[in-house]
C-alpha positions as CSV (number, residue, x, y, z in Angstrom):
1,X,99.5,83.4,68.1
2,X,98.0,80.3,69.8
3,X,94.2,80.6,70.1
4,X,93.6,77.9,73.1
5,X,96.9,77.8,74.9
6,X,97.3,75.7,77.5
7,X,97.3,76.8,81.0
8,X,98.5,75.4,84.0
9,X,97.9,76.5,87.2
10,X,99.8,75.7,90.1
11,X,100.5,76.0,94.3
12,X,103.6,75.9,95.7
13,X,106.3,77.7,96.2
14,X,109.6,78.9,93.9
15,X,112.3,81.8,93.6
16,X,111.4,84.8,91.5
17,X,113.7,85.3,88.5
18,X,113.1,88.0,86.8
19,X,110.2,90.5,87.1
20,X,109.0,92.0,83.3
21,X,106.7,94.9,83.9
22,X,104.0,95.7,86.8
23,X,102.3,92.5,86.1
24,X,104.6,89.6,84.9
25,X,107.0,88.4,86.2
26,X,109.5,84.7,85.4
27,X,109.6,81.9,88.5
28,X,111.7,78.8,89.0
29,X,109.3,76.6,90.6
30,X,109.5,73.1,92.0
31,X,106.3,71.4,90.3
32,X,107.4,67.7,91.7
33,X,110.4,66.8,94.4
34,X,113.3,68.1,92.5
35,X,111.8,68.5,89.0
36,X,111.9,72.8,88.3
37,X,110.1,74.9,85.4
38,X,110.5,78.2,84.5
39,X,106.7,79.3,84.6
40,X,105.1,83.4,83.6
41,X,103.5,84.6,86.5
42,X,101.0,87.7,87.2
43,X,100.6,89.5,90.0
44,X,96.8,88.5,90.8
45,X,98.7,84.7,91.8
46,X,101.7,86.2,93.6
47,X,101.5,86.2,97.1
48,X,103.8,87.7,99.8
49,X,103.3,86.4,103.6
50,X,99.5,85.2,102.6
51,X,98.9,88.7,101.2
52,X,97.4,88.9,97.6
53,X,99.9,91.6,95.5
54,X,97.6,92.1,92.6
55,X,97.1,95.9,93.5
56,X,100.7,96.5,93.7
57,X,103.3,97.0,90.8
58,X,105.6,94.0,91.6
59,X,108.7,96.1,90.0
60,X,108.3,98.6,93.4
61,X,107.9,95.5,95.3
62,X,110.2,92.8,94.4
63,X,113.6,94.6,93.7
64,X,117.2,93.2,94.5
C-alpha cells in the first residue's frame, strides 16, 4: 500500500471504459494530442452535459 501516492488531476475529455462500482469507474483519456491513459475516476469528477454526477450511482447511469 503506497502511503503518498501520486495524484493527477486532470480536464478534458475521454471515453468511459469500464465502470467498477457506484463510484469508480476506468477512462481512456487524451492527456496531450494523441497521447491516451487509462486513468481511475470517481464520480464527484464525472460530469454529464456540465452536470456534476457525484449523487448518482454511475452503474444506473452509464450502462451500454
Amino acid at each position: 500500500i503506497m502511503h503518498k501516492p501520486n495524484t493527477l488531476f486532470l480536464c478534458g475529455k475521454g471515453m468511459i471504459m469500464s465502470v467498477l462500482d457506484e463510484e469508480f469507474g476506468l477512462i481512456m483519456a487524451e492527456i496531450r494530442k494523441n497521447v491516451f491513459e487509462t486513468m481511475l475516476f470517481h464520480r464527484k469528477n464525472l460530469f454529464l452535459q456540465k452536470q456534476c454526477l457525484s449523487k448518482y450511482d454511475i452503474r444506473d447511469l452509464l450502462h451500454e
